[in-house]
C-alpha positions as semicolon CSV with decimal commas, in nm:
position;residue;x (nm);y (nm);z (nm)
1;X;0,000;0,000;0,000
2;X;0,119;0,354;-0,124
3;X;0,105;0,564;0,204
4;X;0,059;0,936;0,060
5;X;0,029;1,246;0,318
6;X;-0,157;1,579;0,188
7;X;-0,042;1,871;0,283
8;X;-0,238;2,186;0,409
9;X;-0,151;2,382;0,052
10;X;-0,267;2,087;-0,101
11;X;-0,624;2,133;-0,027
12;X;-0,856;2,335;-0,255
13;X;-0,936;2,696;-0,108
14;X;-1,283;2,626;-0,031
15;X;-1,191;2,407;0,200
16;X;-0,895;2,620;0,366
17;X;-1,191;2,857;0,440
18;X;-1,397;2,618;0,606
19;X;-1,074;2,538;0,843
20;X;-0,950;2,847;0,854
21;X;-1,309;3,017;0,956
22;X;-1,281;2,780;1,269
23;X;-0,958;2,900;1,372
24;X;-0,905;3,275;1,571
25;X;-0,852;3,545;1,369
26;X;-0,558;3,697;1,532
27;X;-0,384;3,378;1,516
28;X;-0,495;3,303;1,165
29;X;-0,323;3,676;1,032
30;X;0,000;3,585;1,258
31;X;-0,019;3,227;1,081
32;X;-0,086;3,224;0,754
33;X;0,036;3,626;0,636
34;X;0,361;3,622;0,448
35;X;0,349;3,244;0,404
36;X;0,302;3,230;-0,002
37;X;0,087;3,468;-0,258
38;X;-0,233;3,251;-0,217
39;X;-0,252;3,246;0,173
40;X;-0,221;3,606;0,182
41;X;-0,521;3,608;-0,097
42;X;-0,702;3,415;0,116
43;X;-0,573;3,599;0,422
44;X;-0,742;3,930;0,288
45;X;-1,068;3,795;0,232
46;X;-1,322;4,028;0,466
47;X;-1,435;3,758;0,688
48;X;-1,091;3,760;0,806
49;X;-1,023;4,121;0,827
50;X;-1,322;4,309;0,909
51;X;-1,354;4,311;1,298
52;X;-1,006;4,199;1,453
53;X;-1,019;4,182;1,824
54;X;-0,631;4,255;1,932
55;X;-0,611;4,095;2,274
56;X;-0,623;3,744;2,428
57;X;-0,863;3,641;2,697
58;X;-0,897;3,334;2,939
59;X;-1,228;3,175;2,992
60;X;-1,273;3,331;3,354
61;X;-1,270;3,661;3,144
62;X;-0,935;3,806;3,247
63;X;-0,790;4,047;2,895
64;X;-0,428;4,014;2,838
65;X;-0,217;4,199;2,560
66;X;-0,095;4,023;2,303
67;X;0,249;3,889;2,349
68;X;0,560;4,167;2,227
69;X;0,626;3,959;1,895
70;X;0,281;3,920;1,802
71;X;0,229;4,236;1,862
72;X;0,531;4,381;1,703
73;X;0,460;4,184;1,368
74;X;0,106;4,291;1,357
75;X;0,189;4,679;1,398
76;X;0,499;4,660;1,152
77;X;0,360;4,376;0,876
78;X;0,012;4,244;0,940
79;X;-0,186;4,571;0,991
80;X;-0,029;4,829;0,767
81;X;-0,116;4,568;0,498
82;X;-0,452;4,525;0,588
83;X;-0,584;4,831;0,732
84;X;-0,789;4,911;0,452
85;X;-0,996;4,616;0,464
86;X;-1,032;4,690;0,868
87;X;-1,384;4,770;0,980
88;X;-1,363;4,741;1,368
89;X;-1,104;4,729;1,609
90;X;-1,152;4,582;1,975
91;X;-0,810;4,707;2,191
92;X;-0,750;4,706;2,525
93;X;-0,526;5,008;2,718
94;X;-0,200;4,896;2,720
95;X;-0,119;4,839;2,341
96;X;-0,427;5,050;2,190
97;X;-0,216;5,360;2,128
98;X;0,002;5,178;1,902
99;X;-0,211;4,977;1,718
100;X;-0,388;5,306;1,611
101;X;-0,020;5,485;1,516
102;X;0,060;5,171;1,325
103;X;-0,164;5,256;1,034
104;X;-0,394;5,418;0,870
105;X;-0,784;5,300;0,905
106;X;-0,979;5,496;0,618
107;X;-1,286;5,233;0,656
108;X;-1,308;5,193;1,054
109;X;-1,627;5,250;1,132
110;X;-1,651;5,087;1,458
111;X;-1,434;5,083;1,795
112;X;-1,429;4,890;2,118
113;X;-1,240;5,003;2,459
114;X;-1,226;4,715;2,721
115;X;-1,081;4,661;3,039
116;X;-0,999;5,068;3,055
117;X;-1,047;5,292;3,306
118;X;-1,245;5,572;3,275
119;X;-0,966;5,842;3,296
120;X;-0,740;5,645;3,043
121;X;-1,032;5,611;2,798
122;X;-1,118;5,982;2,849
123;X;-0,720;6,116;2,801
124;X;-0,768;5,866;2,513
125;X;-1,044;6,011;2,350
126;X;-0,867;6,365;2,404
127;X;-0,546;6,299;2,265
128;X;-0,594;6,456;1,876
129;X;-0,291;6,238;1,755
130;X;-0,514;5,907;1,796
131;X;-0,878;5,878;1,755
132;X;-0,941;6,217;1,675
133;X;-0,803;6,058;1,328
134;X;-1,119;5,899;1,304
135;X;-1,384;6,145;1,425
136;X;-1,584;6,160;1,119
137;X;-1,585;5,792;1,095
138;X;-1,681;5,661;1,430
139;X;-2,037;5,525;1,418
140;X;-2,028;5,292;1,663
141;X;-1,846;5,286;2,019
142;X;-1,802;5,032;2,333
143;X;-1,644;5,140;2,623
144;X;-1,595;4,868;2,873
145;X;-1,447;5,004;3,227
146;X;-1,320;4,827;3,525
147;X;-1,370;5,135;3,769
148;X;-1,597;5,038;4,002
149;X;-1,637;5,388;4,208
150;X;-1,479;5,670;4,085
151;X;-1,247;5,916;4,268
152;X;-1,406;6,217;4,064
153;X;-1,770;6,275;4,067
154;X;-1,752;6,431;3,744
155;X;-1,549;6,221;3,545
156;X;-1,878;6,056;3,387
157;X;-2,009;6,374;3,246
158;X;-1,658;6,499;3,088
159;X;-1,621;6,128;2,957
160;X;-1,995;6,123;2,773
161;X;-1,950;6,494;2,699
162;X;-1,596;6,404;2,494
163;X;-1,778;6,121;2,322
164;X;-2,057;6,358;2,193
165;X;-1,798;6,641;2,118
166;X;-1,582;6,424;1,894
167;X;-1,759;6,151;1,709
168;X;-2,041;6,329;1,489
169;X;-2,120;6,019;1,339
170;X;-2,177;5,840;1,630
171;X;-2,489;5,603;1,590
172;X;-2,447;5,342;1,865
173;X;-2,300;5,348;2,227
174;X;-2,274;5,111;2,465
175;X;-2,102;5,185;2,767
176;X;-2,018;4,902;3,011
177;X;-2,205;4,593;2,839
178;X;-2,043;4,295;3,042
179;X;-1,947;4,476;3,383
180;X;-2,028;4,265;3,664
181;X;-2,026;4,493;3,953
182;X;-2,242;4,759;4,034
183;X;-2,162;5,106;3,962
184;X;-2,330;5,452;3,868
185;X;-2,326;5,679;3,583
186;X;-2,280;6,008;3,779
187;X;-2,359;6,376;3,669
188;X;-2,347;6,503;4,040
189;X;-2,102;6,817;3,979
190;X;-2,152;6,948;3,646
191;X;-2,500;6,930;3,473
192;X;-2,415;6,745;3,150
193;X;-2,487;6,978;2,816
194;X;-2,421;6,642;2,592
195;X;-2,611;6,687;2,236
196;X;-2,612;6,355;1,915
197;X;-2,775;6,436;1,614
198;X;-2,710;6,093;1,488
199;X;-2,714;5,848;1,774
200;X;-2,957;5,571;1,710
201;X;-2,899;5,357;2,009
202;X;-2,789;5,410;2,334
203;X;-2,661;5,129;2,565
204;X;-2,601;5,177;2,939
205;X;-2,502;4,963;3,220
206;X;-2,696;4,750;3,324
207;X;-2,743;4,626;2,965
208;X;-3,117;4,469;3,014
209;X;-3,264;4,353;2,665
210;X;-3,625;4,364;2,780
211;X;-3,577;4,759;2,971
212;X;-3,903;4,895;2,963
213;X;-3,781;5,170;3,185
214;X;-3,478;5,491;3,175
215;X;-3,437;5,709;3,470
216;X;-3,232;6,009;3,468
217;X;-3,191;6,194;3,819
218;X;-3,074;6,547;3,814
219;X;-3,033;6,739;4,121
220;X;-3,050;7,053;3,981
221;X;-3,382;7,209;3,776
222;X;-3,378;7,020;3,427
223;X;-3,361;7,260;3,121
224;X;-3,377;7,031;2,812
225;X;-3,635;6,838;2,760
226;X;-3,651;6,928;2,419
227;X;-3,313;6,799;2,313
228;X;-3,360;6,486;2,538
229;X;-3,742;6,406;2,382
230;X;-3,575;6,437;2,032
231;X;-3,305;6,236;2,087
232;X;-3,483;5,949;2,287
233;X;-3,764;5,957;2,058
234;X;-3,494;5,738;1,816
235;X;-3,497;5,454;2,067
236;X;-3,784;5,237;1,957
237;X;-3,773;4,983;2,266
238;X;-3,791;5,235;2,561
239;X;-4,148;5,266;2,698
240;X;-4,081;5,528;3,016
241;X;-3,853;5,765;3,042
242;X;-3,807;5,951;3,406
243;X;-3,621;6,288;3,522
244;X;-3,620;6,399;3,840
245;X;-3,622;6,667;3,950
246;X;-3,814;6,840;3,633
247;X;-4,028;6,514;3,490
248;X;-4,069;6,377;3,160
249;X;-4,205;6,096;3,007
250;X;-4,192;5,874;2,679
251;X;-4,395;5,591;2,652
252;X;-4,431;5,356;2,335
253;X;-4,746;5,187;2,239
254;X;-4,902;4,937;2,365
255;X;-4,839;5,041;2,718
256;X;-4,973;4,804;2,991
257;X;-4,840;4,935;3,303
258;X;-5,117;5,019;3,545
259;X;-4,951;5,318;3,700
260;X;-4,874;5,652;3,553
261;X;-4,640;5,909;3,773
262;X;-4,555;6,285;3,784
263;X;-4,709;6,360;3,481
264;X;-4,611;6,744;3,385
265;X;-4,771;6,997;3,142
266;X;-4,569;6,876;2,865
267;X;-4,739;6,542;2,842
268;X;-4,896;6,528;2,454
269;X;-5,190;6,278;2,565
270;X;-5,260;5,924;2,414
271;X;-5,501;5,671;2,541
272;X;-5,361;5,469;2,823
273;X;-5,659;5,218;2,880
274;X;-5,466;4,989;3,127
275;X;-5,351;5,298;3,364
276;X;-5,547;5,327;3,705
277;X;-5,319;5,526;3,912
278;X;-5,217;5,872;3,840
279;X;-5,006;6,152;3,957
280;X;-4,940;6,542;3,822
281;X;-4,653;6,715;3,966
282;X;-4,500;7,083;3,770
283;X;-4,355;7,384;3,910
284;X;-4,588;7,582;3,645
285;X;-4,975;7,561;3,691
286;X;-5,241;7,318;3,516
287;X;-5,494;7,437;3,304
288;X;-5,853;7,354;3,279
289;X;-5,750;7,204;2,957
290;X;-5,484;6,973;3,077
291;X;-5,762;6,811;3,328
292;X;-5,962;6,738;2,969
293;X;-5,656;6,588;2,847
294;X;-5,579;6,387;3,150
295;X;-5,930;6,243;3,168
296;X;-5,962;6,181;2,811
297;X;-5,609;5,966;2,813
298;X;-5,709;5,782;3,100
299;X;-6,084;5,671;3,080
300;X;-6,053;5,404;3,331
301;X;-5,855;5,631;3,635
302;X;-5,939;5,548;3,982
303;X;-5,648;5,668;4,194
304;X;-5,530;6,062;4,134
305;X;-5,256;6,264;4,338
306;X;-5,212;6,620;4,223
307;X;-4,905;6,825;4,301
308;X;-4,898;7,166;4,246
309;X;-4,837;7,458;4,418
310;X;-4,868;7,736;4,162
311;X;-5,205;7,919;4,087
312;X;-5,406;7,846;3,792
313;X;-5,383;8,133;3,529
314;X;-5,733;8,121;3,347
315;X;-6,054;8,008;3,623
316;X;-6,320;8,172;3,454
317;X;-6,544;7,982;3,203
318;X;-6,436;8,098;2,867
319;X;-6,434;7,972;2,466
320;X;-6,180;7,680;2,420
321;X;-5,904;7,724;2,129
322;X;-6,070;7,648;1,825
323;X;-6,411;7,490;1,962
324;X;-6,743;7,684;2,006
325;X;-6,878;7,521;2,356
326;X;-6,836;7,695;2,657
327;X;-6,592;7,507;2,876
328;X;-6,649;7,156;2,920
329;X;-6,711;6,992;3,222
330;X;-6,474;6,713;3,293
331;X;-6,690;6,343;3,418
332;X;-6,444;6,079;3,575
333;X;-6,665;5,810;3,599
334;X;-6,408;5,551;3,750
335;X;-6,251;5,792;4,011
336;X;-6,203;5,628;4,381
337;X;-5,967;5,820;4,556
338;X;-5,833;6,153;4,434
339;X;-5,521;6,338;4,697
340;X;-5,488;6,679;4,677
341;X;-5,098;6,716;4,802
342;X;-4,945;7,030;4,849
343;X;-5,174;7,199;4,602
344;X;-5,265;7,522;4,527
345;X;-5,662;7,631;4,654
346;X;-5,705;7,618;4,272
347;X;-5,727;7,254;4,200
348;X;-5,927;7,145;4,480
349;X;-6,192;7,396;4,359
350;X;-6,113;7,282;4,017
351;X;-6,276;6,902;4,147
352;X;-6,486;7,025;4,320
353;X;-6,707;7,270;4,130
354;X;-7,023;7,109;3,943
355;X;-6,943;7,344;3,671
356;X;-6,556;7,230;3,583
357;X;-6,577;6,858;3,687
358;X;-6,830;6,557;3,772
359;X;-6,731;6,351;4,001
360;X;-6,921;6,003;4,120
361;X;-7,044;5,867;4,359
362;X;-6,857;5,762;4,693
363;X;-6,531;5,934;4,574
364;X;-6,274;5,935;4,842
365;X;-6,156;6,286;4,902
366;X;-5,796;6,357;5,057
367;X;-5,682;6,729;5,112
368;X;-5,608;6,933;5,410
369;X;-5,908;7,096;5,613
370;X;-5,821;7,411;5,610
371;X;-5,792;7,421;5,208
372;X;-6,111;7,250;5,258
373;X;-6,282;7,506;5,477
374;X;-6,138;7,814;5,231
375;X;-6,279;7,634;4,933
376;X;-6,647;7,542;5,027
377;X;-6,663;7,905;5,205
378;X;-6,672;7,755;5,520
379;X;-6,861;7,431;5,358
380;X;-7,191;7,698;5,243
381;X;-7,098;7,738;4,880
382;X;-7,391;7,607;4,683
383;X;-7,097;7,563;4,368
384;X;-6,941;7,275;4,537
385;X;-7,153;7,091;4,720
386;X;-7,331;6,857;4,441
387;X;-6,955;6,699;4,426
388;X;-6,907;6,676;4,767
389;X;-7,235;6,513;4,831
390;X;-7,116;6,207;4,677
391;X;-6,773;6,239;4,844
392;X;-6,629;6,085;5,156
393;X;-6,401;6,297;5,299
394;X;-6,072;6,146;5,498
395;X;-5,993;6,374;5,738
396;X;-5,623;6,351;5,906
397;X;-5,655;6,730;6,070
398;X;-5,716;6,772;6,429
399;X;-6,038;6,977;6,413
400;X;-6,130;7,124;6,805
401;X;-6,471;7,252;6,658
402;X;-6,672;7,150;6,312
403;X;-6,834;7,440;6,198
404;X;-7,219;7,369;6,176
405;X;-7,293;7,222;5,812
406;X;-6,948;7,064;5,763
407;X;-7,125;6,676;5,859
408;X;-7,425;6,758;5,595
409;X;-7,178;6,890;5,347
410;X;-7,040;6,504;5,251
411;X;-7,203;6,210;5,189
412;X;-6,984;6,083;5,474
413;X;-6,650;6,206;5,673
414;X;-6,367;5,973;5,822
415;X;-6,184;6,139;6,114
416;X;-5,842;5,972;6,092
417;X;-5,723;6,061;6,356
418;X;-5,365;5,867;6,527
């Protein structure tokens, strides 16, 4: 028998693919590069070249650079050949800044930082001899840290602020998608003025698929809604968004949640059948015409907590914009429980007056007495006592001395008294 052995050039180059497509890129380049004219043909080919990650990893996760000669022959040969044909680089901190001098990149498009503290990835993205190169190109950016708490409160907002200021093109971000320990994305110090024209999708630890929810806490008065609605309005998936201490809200349809909180004057209405519980809170007042809004978007409300301690601007009856009724009177057929909470005099008598707003039957009212007692003119006004007939009034104000038609004012009155 003829013993014959076939050697790797031997086989046909669809079936080097196959093998080689198997193999690691990194160590595939180091292999086969330089080795004869058809391995480097093969070598170039764009599953091999277009997203090279340039570090080695262990299965518990721990990054390592690559070793000095692999490295060395990959910035001197390997990459100046290729770099064309490169599409995305993943680097990690300790060799990334010469990988990027070794060559030109003309068609990198996408970048990933990992294992990189936040202040190397920031002095990173400020230092114009490196990616500042490829500004205009940038679409898509990962940042993966390993600072856990940082020593400077306001390194987050310089870091996010650089990343807006210098790639233009930026369409995707994620920041932090595989970090395993908690940490916070801080803007405590310096209000963030961070503005993307272009950025589609937005990425921030924790990286939950199914998020239905974004909170952003501010602790000073929130000025930007506008840019922050237009720019969030590109993320498809998010159903709520939250900022405190201002409030806004996006929701996407269909929304299920039952609950429905701090709702200010810029909320455009929808129909939220599923919503129960409501609250209002702004630092400007509420119109009669916001109340029409809020009960036409939620038909089926039974709780309601209003917060608001400014004075309505318009409380006569007048002509509504573009409509030739005289003001409508609000019905909420499914109320239960409504809380007036550090409200103005205004929207108490705004509930209660037959003429602005029905309200049925065995309502629970909550609201201090003494905004009570100013309301109902000392509980004789003829104008709210049809809705407080059919209200129950929870009382948690130590009264010495009811004055004599407060009992017969309310269909019923709970003194809860502790």
């Amino acid at each position: 028998m003829n013993c014959s052995s076939i050697q790797l050039n031997d086989l046909p180059n669809e079936n080097l693919v196959l093998i080689f497509k198997n193999l690691n890129n990194i160590n595939l380049l180091y292999s086969i590069i330089g080795v004869n004219k058809r391995f480097n043909e093969i070598a170039h080919d764009s599953m091999f070249t277009n997203c090279l990650t340039l570090f080695g990893y262990l299965t518990n996760g721990y990054i390592y650079p690559l070793p000095k000669l692999m490295l060395d022959r990959f910035c001197l040969q390997i990459l100046p050949e290729i770099h064309h044909k490169i599409n995305w680089l993943d680097l990690e901190p300790l060799t990334m800044k010469r990988i990027l001098l070794s060559a030109n990149y003309p068609n990198l498009t996408g970048l990933g930082l990992v294992n990189i503290e936040k202040q190397t990835a920031l002095n990173l993205l400020m230092d114009e001899t490196l990616v500042h190169v490829f500004k205009n190109q940038i679409s898509s950016l990962v940042i993966e840290t390993i600072n856990q708490y940082d020593k400077s409160a306001d390194l987050d907002t310089r870091l996010f602020t650089c990343i807006f200021d210098i790639f233009t093109n930026l369409k995707y971000l994620n920041f932090d998608p595989d970090f395993i320990c908690h940490q916070q994305i801080s803007f405590v110090i310096s209000p963030p003025t961070m503005f993307s024209s272009t950025l589609l999708e937005l990425d921030v630890k924790p990286k939950l698929p199914n998020l239905q929810c974004f909170s952003l806490y501010c602790l000073s008065e929130i000025h930007f809604y506008d840019e922050v609605i237009s720019m969030l309005h590109r993320m498809s998936n998010l159903e709520e968004l939250k900022a405190k201490q201002g409030y806004c809200h996006i929701y996407s349809y269909p929304f299920t949640a039952r609950s429905y909180e701090n709702i200010a004057n810029n909320f455009s209405g929808g129909l939220f059948t599923c919503v129960s519980e409501v609250s209002l809170f702004d630092e400007h007042p509420f119109e009669h015409e916001f109340f029409i809004r809020i009960a036409q978007s939620f038909p089926f409300m039974k709780f309601f907590t209003i917060t608001n301690r400014k004075p309505q601007n318009d409380k006569q009856c007048r002509k509504l914009k573009n409509n030739n009724q005289d003001l409508l009177i609000i019905d909420y057929p499914h109320l239960k429980y409504i809380r007036f909470k550090d409200s103005h005099d205004d929207y108490v008598e705004q509930f209660l007056l037959d003429t602005k707003t029905i309200l049925p039957y065995d309502v629970d009212i909550y609201v201090n007495y003494k905004t009570l007692k100013r309301v109902t003119l000392n509980f004789r006004r003829n104008a709210t006592q049809i809705n407080c007939s059919k209200a129950t009034y929870q009382c948690f104000d130590r009264i010495v001395r009811f004055p004599k038609y407060f009992k017969d004012y309310f269909r019923d009155i709970k003194l809860n008294i502790f």
